[in-house]
N, C-alpha and C positions, 0 to 999 in steps of 0.2 A: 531610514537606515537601509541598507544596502545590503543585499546576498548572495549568495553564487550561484549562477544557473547551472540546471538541472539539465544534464546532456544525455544522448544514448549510451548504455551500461552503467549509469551508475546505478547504486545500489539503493534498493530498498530494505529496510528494516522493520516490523512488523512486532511493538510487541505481545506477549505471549497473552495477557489477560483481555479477555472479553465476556464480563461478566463472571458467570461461576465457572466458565471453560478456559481451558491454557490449553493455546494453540500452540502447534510449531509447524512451520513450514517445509515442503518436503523436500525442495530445493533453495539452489540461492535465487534470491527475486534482485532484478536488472529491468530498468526503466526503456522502455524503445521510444524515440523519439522522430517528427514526422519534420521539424519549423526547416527551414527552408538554407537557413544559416547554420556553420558548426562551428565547433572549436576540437582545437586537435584531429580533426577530418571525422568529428562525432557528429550526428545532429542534434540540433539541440531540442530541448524537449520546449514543446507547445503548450498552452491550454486543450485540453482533451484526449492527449496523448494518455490521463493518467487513467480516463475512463477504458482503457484499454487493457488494462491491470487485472488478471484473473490468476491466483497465485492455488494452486493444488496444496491442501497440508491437512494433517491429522490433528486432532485435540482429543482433552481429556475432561473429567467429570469423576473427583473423587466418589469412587462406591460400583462407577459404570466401567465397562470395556471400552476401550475406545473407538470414535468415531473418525470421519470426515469430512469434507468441505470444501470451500474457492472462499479466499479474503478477494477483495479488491479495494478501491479507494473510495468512499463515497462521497467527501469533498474534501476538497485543500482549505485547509487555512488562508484569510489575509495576506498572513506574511509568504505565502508561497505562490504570490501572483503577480508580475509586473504588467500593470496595466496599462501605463504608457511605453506604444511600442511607435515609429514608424510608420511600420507596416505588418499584414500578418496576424496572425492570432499571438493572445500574451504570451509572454514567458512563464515557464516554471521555473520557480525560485528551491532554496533549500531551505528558508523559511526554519518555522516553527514544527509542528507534529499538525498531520493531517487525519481526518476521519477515519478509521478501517470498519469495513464490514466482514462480517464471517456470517457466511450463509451456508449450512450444514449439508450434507448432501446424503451421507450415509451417517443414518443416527448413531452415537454412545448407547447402549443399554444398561439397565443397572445390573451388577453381578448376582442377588441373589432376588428370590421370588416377590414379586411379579414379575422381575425381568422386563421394566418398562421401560422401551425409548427413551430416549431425550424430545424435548420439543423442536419440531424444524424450524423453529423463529431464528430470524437472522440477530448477532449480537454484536456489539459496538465496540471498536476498542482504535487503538491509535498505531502511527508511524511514522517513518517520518524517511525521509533522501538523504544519501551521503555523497558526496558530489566528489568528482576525482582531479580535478580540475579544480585549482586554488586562486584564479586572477581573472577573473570573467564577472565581472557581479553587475547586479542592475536593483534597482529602486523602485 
C-alpha cells in the first residue's frame, strides 16, 4: 500500500499522553528535510531527517507543578519507510504513528510536602506527519 511522502514543513503532531504525563508542545513542530529531490520546491524528507527532531514543550502531572522537556522521534514505524528508492537514503512516508520520546529536562514537583520531583526517565508515547502535499506517494 502506498503513502505520501513526507516533505520539508509538514507537520508534526505529537500526542499529549506519555505515560502518567500530558505533554503539550510549546510551538508548532514542522519536519526539515535533507533528500536531494522536492516536490512543490520542498525537500523532501529522508531517512534520518527525523532524528533531527528536538520539539521544546511543557507537561503535566496531576498533584505536581509543571515541568519541561524535548519530545523527539525515536523510531518510525514500517509503514513510514520506503525502502526501495533508486538512489539516496529511503523516503519518509506519512505512514501509520511513529514512536515519541519525551525526555524531561526540568522536573514537575509535587504541590504539597515533600515537594518531590518527578523522575527524569524519559516516557513513550506516539505521533505521527501530516503531509501537505496530496499526489506524491511511494510503496
Amino acid at each position: 500500500m502506498s503513502s505520501l511522502v513526507v516533505a520539508e514543513g509538514d507537520t508534526i503532531v505529537i500526542e499529549p499522553t506519555f505515560g502518567s504525563r500530558q505533554v503539550v508542545l510549546l510551538e508548532p513542530a514542522f519536519m526539515s528535510g535533507s533528500g536531494e529531490a522536492t516536490i512543490e520546491g520542498r525537500r523532501i524528507c529522508v531517512m534520518g531527517d527525523e532524528k533531527r527532531v528536538e520539539l521544546q514543550a511543557e507537561y503535566s502531572i496531576p498533584g505536581y507543578s509543571p515541568g519541561a522537556g524535548i519530545v523527539s522521534v525515536e523510531i518510525l514505524d514500517g509503514s513510514q519507510m520506503a525502502p526501495c528508492v533508486s538512489s539516496g537514503a529511503p523516503l519518509i512516508l506519512m505512514g501509520q504513528q511513529f514512536t515519541a520520546r519525551f525526555t524531561p529536562t526540568v522536573p514537575a514537583v509535587m504541590s504539597s510536602p515533600p515537594n518531590t520531583p518527578d523522575l527524569m526517565e524519559p516516557g513513550i508515547g506516539r505521533g505521527r506527519f501530516v503531509t501537505q502535499q496530496v499526489f506524491v506517494a511511494a510503496a
